[in-house]
C-alpha positions in Angstrom: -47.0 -18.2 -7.3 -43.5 -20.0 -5.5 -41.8 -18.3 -8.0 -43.2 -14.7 -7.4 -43.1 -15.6 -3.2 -39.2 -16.0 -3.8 -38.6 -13.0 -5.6 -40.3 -11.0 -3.1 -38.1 -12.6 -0.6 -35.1 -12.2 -2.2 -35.9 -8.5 -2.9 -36.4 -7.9 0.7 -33.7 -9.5 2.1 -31.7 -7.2 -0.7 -34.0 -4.4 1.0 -32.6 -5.3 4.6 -29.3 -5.6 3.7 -29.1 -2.2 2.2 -30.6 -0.6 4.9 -28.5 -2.2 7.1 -25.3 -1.2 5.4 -27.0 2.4 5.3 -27.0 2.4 9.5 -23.5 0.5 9.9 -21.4 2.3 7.2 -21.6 5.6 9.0 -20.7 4.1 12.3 -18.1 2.1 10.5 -16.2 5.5 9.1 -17.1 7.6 12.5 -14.8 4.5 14.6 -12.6 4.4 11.3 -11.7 7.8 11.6 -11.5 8.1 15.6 -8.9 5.4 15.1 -7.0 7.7 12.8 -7.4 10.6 14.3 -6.0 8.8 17.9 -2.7 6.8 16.1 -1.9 10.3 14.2 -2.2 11.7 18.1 -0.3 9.2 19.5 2.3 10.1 17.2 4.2 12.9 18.8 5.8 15.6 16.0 9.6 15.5 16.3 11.2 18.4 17.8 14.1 19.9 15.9 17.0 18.9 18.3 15.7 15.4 18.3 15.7 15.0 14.8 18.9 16.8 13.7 20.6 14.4 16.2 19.4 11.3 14.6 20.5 13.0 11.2 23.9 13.1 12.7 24.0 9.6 14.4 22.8 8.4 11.0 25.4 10.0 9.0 27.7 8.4 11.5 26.5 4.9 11.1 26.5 5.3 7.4 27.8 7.6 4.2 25.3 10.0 3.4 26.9 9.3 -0.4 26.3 6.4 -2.3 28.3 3.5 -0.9 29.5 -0.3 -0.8 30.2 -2.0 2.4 30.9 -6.0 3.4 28.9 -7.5 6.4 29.8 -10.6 8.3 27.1 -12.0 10.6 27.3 -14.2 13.4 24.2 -16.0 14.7 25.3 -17.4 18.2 23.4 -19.1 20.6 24.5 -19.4 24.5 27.5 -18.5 23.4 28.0 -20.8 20.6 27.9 -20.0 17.0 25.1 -21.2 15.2 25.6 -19.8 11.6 27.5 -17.2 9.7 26.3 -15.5 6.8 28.2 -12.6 4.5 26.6 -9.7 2.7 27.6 -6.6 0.4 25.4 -3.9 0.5 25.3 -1.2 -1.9 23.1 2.1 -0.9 22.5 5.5 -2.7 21.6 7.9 -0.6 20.0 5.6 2.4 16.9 5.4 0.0 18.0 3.1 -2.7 19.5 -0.4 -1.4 20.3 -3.5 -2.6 21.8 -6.5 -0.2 23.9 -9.3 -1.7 24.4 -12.2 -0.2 27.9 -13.6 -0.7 28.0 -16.5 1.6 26.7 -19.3 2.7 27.8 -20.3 -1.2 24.2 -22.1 -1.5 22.6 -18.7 -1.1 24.8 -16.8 -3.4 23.1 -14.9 -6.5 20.1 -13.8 -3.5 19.2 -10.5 -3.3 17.3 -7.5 -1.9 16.2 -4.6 -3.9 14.7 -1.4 -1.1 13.6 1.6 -2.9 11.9 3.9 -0.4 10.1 1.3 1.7 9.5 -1.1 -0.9 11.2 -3.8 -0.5 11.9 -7.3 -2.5 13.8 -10.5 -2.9 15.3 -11.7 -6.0 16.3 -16.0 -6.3 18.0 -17.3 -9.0 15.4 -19.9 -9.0 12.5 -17.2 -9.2 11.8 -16.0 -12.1 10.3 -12.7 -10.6 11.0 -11.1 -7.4 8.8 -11.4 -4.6 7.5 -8.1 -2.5 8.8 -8.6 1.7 8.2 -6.6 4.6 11.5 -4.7 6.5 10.4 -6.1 9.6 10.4 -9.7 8.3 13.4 -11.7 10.1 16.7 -12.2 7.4 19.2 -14.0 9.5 19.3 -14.3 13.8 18.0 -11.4 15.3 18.6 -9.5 11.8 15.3 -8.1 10.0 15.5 -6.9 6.1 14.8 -3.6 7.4 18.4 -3.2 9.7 20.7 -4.2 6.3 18.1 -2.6 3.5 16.8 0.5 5.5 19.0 2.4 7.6 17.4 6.1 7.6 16.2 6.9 11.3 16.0 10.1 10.7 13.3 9.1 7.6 10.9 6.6 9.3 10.7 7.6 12.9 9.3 10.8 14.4 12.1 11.6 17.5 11.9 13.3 20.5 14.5 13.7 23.8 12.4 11.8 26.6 15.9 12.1 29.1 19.3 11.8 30.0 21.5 8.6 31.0 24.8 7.5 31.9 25.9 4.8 29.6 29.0 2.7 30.2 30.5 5.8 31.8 29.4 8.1 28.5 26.7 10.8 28.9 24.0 10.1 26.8 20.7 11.7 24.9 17.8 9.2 25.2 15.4 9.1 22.3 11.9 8.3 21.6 11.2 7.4 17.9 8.1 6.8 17.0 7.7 5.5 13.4 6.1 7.7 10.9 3.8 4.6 9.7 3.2 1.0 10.1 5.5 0.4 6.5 9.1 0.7 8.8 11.2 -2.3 10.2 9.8 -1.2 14.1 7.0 0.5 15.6 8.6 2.2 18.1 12.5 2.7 18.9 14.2 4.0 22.4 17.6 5.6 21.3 20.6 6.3 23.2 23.3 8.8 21.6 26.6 10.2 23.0 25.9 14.1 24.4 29.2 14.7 23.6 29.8 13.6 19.9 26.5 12.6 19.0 27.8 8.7 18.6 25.1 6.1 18.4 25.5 4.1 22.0 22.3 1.4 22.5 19.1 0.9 20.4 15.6 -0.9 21.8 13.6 -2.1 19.1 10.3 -2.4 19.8 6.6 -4.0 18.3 3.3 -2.1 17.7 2.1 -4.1 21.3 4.8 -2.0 22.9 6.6 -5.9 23.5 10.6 -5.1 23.3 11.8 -7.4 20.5 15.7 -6.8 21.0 18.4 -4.5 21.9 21.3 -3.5 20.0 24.6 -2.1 21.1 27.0 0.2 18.3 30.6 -0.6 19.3 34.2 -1.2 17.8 34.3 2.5 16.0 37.3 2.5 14.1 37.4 5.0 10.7 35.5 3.9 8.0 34.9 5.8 4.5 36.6 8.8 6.4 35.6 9.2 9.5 34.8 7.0 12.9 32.2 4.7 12.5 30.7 1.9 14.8 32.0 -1.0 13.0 30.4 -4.1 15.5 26.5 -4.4 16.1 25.7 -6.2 18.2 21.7 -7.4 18.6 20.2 -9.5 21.3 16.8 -10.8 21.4 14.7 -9.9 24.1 12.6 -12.4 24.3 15.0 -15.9 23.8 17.9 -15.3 26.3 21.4 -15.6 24.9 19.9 -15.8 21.2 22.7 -12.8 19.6 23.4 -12.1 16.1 26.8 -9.5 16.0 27.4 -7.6 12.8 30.6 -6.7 11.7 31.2 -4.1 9.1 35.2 -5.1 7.3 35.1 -2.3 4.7 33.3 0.6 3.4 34.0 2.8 0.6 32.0 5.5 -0.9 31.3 4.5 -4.3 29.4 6.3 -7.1 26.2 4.1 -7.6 24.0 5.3 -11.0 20.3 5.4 -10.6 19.5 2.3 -13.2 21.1 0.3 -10.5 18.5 -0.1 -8.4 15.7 -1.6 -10.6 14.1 -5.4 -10.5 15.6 -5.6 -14.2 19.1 -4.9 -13.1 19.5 -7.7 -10.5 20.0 -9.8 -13.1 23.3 -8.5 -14.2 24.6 -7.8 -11.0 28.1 -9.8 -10.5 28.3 -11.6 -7.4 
């Protein structure tokens, strides 16, 4: 008899449960998809001009070829350096990336793979690499996502919200938006020269709408034939005088083959 008052008591708490999943699950997918329906709203389509100015800022920040370059970075804290770190990146097409580091020498042989938005790390003491997101934190104010990923014009959905005067420059100011939660920032404000269409000032902000830094594009000297913005200089937004400055000493487009960028080939990179 205790065994048959059991079953019955389990078989109606199965009973309630199932019912109540029959009530909630609707209500779950109606709030599910008003969610959806208000980010893809909040997500303003990007209007021609906006976007073909990014494409040309990009292409002035980087080769749209495949291409090598050599990155020093400066961590500095009130003024005072706090580290220095070295990198060669090699990029096909902005989609394809992988970042070496050269220096410090007990980091050398470390390396990240991007292809698309996917992005990992390789260690010499791992024996696989390990997936990481582009908005995770490399080095000082420095995510993954500003050395692996540098495609604007890709991840973010622009649109002209004004005009400034910037250090005595007229300037385009942009509202990028990104195209999904998978890109180093949720949201970007973007200042571009009127008259050359030179990136100026970048704000880099969270999905909260919190500004996590600001970055400046200075020191444009020719690079891989033509000017280029060879000094970056980020600031954190949030810890005063906290600055990591990027300095770009050479880039040359280089012809980079496909079976390069695979998790097999890290291996055999040479450092």
């Amino acid at each position: 008899m205790s065994q048959a008052m059991n079953h019955e008591r389990r078989m109606r708490r199965s009973m309630l449960g199932l019912l109540a999943g029959a009530v909630l699950l609707p209500a779950w997918m109606q709030v599910h998809a008003q969610e959806a329906g208000a980010q893809a709203a909040a997500t303003p389509a990007a209007t021609p001009e906006a976007l073909e100015m990014v494409k040309r800022a990009d292409e002035i920040r980087f080769p749209r070829e495949s291409f090598q370059t050599e990155i020093t970075i400066r961590n500095l804290s009130d003024g005072q350096q706090t580290d220095q770190r070295k990198f060669r990146i090699l990029s096909r097409g902005n989609e394809n990336t992988i970042v070496l580091t050269t220096e410090p020498a007990s980091e050398r042989g470390q390396a990240l793979l991007m292809r698309g938005r996917d992005l990992w790390i390789f260690m010499p003491s791992v024996s696989q690499p390990v997936r990481l997101s582009l908005a995770q934190r490399l080095t000082g104010q420095v995510a993954n996502g500003d050395l692996a990923r540098a495609n604007f014009a890709g991840d973010y959905s622009p649109s002209i919200i004004g005009e400034e005067t910037l250090d005595g420059q007229a300037a385009i100011v942009l509202d990028l938006v990104a195209v999904d939660r998978s890109v180093t920032y949720s949201r970007v404000k973007y200042w571009i020269a009127e008259q050359d269409k030179r990136p100026l000032k970048a704000e880099f902000y969270a999905l909260s709408g919190r500004l996590l830094k600001t970055a400046r594009y200075e020191d444009f000297k020719e690079l891989a034939g033509r000017l280029r913005p060879t000094r970056l200089v980020m600031e954190d937004a949030l810890k005063r005088g906290e600055v990591s400055v990027l300095t770009y000493e050479t880039m040359n487009v280089r012809d980079l083959p496909e079976r390069m960028f695979t998790r097999e080939y890290l291996r055999r990179l040479e450092q």
